[in-house]
C-alpha positions as CSV (number, residue, x, y, z in Angstrom):
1,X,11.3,29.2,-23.9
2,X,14.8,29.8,-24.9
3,X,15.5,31.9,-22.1
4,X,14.0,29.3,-19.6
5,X,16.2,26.7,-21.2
6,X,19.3,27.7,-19.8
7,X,18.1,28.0,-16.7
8,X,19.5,25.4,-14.1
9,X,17.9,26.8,-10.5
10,X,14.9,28.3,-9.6
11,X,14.8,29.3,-6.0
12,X,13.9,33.2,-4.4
13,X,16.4,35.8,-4.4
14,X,17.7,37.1,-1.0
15,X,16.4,40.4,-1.4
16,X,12.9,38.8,-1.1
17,X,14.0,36.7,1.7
18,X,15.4,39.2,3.3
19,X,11.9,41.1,3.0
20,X,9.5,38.8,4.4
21,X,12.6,38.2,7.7
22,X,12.1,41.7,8.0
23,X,9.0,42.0,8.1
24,X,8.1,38.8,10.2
25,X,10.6,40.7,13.2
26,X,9.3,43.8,13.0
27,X,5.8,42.8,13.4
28,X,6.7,39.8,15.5
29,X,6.5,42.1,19.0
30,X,3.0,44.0,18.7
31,X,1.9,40.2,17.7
32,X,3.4,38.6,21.0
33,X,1.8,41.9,22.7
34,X,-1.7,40.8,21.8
35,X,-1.6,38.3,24.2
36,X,-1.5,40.4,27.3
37,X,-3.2,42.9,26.1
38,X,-6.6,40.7,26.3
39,X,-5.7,38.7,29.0
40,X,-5.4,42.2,31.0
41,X,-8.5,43.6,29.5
42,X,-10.8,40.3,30.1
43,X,-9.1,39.4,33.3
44,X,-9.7,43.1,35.1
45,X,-13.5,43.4,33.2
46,X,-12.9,46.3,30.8
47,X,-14.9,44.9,27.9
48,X,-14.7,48.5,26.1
49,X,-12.9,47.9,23.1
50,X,-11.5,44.5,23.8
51,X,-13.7,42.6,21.2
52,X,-12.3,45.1,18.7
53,X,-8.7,44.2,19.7
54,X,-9.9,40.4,19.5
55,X,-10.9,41.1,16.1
56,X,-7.6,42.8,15.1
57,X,-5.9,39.7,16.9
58,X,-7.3,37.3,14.9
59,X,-7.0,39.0,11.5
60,X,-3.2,39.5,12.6
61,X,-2.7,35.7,13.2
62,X,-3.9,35.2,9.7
63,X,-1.6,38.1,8.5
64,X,1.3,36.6,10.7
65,X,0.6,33.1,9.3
66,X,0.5,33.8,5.5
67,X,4.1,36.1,6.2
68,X,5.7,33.1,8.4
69,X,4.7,30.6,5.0
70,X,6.1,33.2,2.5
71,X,9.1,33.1,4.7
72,X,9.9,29.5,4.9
73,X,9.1,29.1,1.1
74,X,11.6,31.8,0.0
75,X,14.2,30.1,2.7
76,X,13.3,26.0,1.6
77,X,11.8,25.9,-2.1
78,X,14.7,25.0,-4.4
79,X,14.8,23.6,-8.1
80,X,17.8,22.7,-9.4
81,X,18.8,20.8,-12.9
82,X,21.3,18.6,-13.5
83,X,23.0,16.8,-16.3
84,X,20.9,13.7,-15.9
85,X,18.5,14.9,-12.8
86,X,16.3,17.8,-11.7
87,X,16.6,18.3,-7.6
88,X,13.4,19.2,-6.2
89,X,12.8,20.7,-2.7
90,X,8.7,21.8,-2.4
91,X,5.8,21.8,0.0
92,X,5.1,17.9,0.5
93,X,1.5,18.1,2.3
94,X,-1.9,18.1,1.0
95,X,-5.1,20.3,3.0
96,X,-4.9,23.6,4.6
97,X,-1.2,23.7,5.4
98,X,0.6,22.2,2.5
99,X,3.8,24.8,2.5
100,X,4.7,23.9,6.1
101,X,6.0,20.4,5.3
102,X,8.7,20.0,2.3
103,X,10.4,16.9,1.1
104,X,13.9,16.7,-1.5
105,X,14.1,14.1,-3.9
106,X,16.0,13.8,-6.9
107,X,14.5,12.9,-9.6
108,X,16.3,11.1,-13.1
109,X,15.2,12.4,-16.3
110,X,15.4,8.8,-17.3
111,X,12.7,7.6,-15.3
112,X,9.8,10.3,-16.2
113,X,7.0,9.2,-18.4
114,X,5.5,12.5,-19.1
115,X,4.6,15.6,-17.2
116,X,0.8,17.2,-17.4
117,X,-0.2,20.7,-17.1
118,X,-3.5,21.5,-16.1
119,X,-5.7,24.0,-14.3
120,X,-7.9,24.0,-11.4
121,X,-11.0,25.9,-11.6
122,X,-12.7,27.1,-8.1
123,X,-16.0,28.5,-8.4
124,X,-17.3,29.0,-5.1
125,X,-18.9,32.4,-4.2
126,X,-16.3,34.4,-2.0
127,X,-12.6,34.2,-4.0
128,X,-13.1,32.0,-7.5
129,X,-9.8,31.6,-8.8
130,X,-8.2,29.5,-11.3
131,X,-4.7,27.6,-10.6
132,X,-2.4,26.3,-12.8
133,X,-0.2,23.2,-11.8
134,X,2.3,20.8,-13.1
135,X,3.7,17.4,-12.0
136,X,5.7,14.8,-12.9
137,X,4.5,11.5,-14.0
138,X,7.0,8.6,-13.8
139,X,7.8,5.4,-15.5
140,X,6.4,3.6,-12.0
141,X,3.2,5.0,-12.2
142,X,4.0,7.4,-9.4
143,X,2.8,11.1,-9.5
144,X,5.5,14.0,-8.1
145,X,3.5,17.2,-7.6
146,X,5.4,19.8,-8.5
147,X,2.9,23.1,-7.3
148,X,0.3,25.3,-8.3
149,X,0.2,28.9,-9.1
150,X,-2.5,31.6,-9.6
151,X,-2.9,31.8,-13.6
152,X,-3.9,35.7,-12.8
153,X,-0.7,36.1,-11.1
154,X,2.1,33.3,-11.7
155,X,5.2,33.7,-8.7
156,X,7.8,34.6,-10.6
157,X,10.6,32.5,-8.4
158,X,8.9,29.0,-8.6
159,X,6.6,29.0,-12.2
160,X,5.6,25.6,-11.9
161,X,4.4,25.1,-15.1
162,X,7.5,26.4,-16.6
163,X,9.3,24.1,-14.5
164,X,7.2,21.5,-15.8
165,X,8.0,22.6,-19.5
166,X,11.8,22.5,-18.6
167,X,11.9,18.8,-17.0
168,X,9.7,17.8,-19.9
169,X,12.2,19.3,-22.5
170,X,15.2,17.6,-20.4
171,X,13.9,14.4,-20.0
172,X,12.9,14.1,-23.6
173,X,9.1,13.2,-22.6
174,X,5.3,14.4,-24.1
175,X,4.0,17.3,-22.5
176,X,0.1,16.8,-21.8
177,X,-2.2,19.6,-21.1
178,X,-5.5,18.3,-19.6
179,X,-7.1,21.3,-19.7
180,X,-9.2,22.6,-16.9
181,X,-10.8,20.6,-14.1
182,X,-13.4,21.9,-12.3
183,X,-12.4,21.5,-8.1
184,X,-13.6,22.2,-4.8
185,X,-12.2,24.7,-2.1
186,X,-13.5,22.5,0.5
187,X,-11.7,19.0,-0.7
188,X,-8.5,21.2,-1.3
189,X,-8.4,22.6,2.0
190,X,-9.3,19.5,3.8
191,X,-6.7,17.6,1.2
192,X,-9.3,15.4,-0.4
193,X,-8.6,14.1,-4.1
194,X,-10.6,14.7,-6.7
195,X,-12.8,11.9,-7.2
196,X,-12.5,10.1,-10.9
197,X,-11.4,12.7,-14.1
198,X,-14.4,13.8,-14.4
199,X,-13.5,17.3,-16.8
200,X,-16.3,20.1,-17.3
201,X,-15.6,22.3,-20.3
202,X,-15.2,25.7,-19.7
203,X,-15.0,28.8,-22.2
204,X,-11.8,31.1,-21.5
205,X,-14.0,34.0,-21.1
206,X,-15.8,32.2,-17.8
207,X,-12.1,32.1,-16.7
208,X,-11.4,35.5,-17.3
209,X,-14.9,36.3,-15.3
210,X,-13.6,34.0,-12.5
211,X,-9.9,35.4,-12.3
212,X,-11.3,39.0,-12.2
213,X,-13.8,38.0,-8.9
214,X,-10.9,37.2,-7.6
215,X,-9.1,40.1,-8.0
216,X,-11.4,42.4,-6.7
217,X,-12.4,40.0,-3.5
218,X,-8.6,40.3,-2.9
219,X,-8.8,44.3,-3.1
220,X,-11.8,44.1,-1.0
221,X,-9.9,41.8,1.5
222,X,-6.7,43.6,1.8
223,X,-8.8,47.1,2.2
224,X,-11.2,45.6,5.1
225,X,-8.0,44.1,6.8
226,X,-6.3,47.8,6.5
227,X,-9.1,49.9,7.5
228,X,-10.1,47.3,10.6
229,X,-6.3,48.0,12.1
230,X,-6.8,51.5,11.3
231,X,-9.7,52.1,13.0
232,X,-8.4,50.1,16.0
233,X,-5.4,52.2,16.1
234,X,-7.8,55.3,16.4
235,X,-9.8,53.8,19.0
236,X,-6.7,53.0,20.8
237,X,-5.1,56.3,20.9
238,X,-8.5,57.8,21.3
239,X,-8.8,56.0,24.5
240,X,-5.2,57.2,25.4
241,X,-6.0,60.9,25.2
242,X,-9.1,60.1,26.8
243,X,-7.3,58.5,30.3
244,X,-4.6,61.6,30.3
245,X,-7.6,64.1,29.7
246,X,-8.9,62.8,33.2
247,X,-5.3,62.8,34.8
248,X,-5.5,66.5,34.1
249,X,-8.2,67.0,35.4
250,X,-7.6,65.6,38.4
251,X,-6.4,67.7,41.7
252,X,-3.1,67.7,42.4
253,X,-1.6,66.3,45.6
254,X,0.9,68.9,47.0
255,X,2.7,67.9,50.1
256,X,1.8,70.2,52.7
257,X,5.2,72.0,54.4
């Protein structure tokens, strides 16, 4: 942790900013095209292909959502130490949306009791995954979340944990690991806490097992969400040759002299 001890900001760089912006614009068009395209389709009754395109509409929203949080974390997330504070601008809200609402506070390293590490374990059946978190406990009894990240694959801009590590070391305080807690997706997404401490022990290999489903639903989710806008692009241009095919074919209308 030497290394991590002189650092004083943790915040993403502008070439990833930059990135996701990019990326967002570019895309931002054929997204806003969506739109018409079904309205035209439904409204003059050519049902041939359009629940295809509704499908690839809907997985696009999700694509264009995730991108448009990526953006306005790598624009707003900031941590930045102080002589006698740590300045803290992160994703405020609890449930689905939690990165679309931030707050800044500053925070004294003279009134933090301790900061706890611990890990979230979610073992439902489509993505398990394990999260590790950190926040900040103060002298008021007040808890300030700092964030989770995947253990399988920590963001290397905002490592909460680390950042936990750092205010601990700063402020002088214990560190507390409490291990891993067993959670629900359902109460996370619908921002519901976890009801007493109730702490189920679990053997590092189960989260090894857990961390690998995920990685492969992730593969499997990426892949599906690639080859469904591939295949709509074929149908699409498909359909295009089709429609210039019969133009062809079609007698020509020569003005008689």
């Amino acid at each position: 942790m030497a290394g991590a001890e002189e650092k004083t900001q943790y915040r993403a760089g502008t070439g990833r900013r930059l990135v996701f912006a990019f990326v967002f614009l570019l895309l931002l068009p054929f997204y806003i095209s969506l739109g018409p395209m079904l309205f035209w389709r439904i409204s003059q009754g050519h049902w041939l292909g359009t629940f295809g395109l509704l499908i690839i509409a809907v997985l696009f929203s999700i694509l264009m959502f995730l991108i448009l949080i990526e953006l306005i974390f790598s624009i707003r997330s900031e941590v930045r130490f102080g002589e006698k504070t740590v300045e803290l601008t992160l994703p405020s809200g609890r449930g689905a949306t939690p990165m679309l609402r931030y707050a800044k506070q500053v925070v004294p390293f003279a009134d933090v009791d301790s900061v706890e590490i611990r890990r979230e374990v979610y073992r439902n059946r489509l993505a398990p995954v394990t999260m590790k978190g950190a926040r900040v406990k103060m002298k008021d009894g007040r808890f300030i979340k700092l964030g989770y990240v995947n253990e399988a694959n920590v963001d290397a801009c905002m490592p909460y944990p680390e950042i936990g590590e750092q205010i601990a070391a700063r402020a002088r305080v214990p560190l507390v690991d409490s291990g891993y807690v067993l959670r629900s997706a359902r109460d996370k997404i619908f921002g519901r806490r976890a009801e007493g401490e109730a702490l189920d022990p679990i053997e590092e290999n189960e989260v090894a097992k857990i961390n690998r489903k995920h990685q492969n639903f992730m593969i499997g989710l990426v892949g599906a969400l690639v080859l469904l806008v591939g295949l709509g692009m074929a149908s699409d241009r498909d359909r295009r040759i089709d429609v210039g095919s019969l133009f062809e074919l079609l007698p020509s209308q020569e003005t008689p002299e």
